[in-house]
C-alpha positions in Angstrom: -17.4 12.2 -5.4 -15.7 15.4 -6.5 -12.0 16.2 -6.2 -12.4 19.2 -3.8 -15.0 16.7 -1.8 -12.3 14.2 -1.5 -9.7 16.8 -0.7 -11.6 18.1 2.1 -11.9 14.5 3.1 -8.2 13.8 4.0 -8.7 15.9 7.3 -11.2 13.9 8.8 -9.1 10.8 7.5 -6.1 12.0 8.9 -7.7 12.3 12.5 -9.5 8.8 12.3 -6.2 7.2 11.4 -4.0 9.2 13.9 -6.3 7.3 16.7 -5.9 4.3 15.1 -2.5 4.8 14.9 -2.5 5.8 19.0 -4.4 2.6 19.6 -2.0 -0.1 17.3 1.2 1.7 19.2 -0.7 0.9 22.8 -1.2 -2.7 21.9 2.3 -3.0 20.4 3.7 -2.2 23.6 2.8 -5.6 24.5 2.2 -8.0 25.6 -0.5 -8.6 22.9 -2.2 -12.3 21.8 -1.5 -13.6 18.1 -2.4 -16.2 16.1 -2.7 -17.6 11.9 -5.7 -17.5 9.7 -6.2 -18.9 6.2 -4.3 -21.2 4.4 -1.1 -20.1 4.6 -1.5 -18.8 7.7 -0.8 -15.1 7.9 -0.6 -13.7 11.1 -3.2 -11.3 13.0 -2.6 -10.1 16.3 -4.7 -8.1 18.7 -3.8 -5.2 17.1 -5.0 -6.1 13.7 -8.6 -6.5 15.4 -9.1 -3.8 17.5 -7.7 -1.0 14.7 -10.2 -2.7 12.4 -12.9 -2.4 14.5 -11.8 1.5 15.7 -11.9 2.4 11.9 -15.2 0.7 11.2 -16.5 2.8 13.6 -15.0 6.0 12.3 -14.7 6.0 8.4 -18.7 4.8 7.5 -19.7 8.8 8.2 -17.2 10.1 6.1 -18.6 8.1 3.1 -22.1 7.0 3.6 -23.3 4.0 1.5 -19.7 2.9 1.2 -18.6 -0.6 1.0 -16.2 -1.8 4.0 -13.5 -4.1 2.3 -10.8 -4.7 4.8 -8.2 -7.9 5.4 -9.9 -8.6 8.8 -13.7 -8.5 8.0 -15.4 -11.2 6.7 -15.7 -10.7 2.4 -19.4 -9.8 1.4 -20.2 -10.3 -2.5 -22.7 -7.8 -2.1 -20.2 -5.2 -1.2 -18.2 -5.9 -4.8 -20.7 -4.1 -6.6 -20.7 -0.7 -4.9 -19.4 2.0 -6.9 -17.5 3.5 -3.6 -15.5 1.3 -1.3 -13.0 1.7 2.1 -10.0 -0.6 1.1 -8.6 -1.0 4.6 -5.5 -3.1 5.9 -5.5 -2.1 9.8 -2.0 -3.1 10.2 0.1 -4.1 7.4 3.1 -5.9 7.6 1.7 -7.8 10.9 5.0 -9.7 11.3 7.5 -6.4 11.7 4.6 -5.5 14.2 5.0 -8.7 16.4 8.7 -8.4 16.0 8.9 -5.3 17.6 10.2 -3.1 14.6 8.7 -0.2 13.2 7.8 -0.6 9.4 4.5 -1.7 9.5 1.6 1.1 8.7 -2.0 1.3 9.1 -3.5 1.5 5.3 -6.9 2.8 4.2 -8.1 4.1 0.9 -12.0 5.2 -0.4 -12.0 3.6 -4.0 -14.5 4.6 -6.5 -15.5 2.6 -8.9 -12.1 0.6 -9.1 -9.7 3.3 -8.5 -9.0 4.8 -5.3 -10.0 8.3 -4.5 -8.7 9.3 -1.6 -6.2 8.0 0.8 -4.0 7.9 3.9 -1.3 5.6 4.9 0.4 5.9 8.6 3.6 4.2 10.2 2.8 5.0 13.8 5.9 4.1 15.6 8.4 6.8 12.9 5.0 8.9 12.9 5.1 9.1 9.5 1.6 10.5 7.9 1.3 10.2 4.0 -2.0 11.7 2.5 -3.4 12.0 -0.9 -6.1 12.5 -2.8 -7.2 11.8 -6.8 -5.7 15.3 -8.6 -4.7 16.8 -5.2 -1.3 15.7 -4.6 0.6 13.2 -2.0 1.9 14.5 1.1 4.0 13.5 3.9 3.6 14.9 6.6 2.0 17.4 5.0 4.8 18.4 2.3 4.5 17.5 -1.2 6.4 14.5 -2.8 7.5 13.4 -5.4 9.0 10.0 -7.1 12.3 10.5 -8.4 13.2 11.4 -12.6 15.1 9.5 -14.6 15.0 6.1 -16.5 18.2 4.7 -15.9 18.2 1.5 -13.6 22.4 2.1 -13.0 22.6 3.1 -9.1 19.0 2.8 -8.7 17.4 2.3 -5.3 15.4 -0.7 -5.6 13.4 -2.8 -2.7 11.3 -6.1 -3.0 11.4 -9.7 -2.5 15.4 -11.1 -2.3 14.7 -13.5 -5.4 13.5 -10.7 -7.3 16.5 -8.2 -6.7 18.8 -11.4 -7.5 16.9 -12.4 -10.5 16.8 -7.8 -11.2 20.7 -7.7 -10.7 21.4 -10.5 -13.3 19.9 -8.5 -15.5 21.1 -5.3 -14.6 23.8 -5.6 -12.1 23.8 -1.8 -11.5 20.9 -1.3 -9.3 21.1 -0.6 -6.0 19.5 -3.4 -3.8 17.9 -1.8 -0.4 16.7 -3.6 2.5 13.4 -4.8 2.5 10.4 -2.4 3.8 8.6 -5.0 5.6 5.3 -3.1 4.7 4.2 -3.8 1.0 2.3 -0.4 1.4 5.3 1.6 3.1 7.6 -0.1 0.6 5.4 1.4 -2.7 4.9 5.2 -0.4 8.6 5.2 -0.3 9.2 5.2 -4.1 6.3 7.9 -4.0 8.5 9.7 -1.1 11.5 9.6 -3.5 13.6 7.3 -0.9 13.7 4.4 -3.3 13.8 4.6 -7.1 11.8 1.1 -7.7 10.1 -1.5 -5.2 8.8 -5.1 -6.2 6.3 -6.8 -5.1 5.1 -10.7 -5.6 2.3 -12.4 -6.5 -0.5 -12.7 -3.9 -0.6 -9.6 -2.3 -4.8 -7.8 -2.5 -6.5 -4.7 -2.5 -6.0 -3.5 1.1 -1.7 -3.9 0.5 -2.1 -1.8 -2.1 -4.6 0.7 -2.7 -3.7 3.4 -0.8 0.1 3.4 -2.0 -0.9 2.6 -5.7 -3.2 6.1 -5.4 0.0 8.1 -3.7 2.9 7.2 -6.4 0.7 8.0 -9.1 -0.3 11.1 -7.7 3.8 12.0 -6.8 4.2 11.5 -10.2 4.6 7.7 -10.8 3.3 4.3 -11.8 2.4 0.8 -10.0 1.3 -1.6 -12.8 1.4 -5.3 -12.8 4.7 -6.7 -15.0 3.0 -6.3 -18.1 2.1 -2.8 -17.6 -1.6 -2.6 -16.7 -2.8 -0.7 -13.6 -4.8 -2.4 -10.9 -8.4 -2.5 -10.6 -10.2 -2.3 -7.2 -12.9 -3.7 -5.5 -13.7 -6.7 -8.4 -14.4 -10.1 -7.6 -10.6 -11.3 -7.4 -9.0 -9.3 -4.6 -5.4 -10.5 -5.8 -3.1 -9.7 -7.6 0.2 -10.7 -9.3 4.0 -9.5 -9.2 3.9 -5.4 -9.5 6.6 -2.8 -10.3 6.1 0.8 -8.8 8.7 3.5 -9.8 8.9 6.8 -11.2 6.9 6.9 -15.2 10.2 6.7 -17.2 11.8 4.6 -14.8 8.8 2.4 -14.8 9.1 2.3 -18.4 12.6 0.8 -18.3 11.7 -2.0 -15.6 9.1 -3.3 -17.3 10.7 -3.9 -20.6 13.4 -5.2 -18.5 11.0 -7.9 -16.8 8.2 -8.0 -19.6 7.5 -11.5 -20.3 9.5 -12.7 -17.8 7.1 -12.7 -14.6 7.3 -16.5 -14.4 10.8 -16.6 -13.8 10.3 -14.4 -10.7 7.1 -16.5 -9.3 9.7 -18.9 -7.8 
């Protein structure tokens, strides 16, 4: 797909996601039915469902042929070895959803071969709207954004896991710990929005957390590697993936020789 195709694609993604985003806030309003999946028993609500199945209705025209990857549709092997896949996550952060808060987004991205293309990521209840696309720029809202410069860790705004800011502030006690972002894919956007300096993730998290925030700090001008540097892959086999950094490039740079060969001491 071209870059001006995909930038021309961000309208119609915008409006498919904006009635998604209608639709999650009606069934938040409660009361909703929830229940656990898998083995370590996420959550998945109502809400989850019925977005999921809104958008699989919607985004298959705007890509034709596409594969659908998404956290509530059954994994098809078959669908790993198209060159163009929707990444979706039709609400993530499911537990601020069922608590009633209001960081928790609705996250979709059209990957091509590995990489996503184009993207948009939506917090319904603060009506936030972040769109990009690959070598057209993020947006919020739709005004550019930007990480933040700099390298130095002293006073920056960092959010993850609790362990890892402990484990962060032992070795730099002059970052600024935030509060966690409940959403894994809100918590990356903001680094691209230039709210927080850094954000963490751990081990475990897939493709639909991340693909749509991973393509809007690189294109605001940042990074989001695994600890050891190396940018993420998309629709492969293995869905997972481990601990991540995402921060602005030189900021980025001093994080991860900070934490480089040191990811086992924050898997616990």
């Amino acid at each position: 797909m071209r870059a001006s195709d995909a930038i021309a694609l961000r309208g119609e993604l915008e409006a498919a996601m904006r009635e998604a985003g209608e639709l999650a806030r009606m069934t938040a309003r409660g009361p909703f039915k929830h229940w656990t999946k898998g083995a370590d028993r996420s959550p998945v609500t109502e809400g989850d469902i019925a977005v999921n199945e809104l958008l699989r209705e919607r985004l298959p025209s705007l890509a034709p042929g596409a594969a659908w990857i998404s956290e509530e549709t059954e994994d098809r092997t078959s669908d790993r070895a198209l060159p163009l896949a929707w990444i979706v996550d039709p609400i993530d952060g499911t537990r601020a959803f069922i608590s009633g808060r209001d960081d928790w987004t609705i996250s979709v991205a059209l990957a091509e071969t590995g990489r996503p293309l184009v993207a948009a990521l939506y917090a319904p209840v603060t009506d936030e709207m972040f769109l990009v696309s690959r070598g057209g720029g993020a947006t919020l809202n739709g005004t550019p954004i930007k990480v933040t410069s700099g390298d130095t860790l002293s006073g920056a705004r960092l959010a993850g896991p609790k362990r890892y800011l402990d484990r962060l502030s032992g070795l730099t006690p002059e970052i600024s710990a935030q509060p966690k972002v409940h959403s894994l894919a809100l918590r990356i956007a903001r680094v691209a929005h230039g709210t927080l300096d850094a954000a963490l993730a751990s081990g475990g998290s897939h493709d639909w957390d991340l693909a749509a925030a991973d393509l809007l700090v690189h294109e605001a001008g940042g990074a989001l590697t695994d600890f050891t540097g190396r940018p993420l892959k998309y629709n492969e086999p293995q869905s997972a993936h481990g601990a991540l950094i995402a921060a602005g490039y030189a900021r980025h740079n001093a994080l991860i020789e900070l934490v480089r060969d040191r990811e086992a001491e924050f898997a616990y």
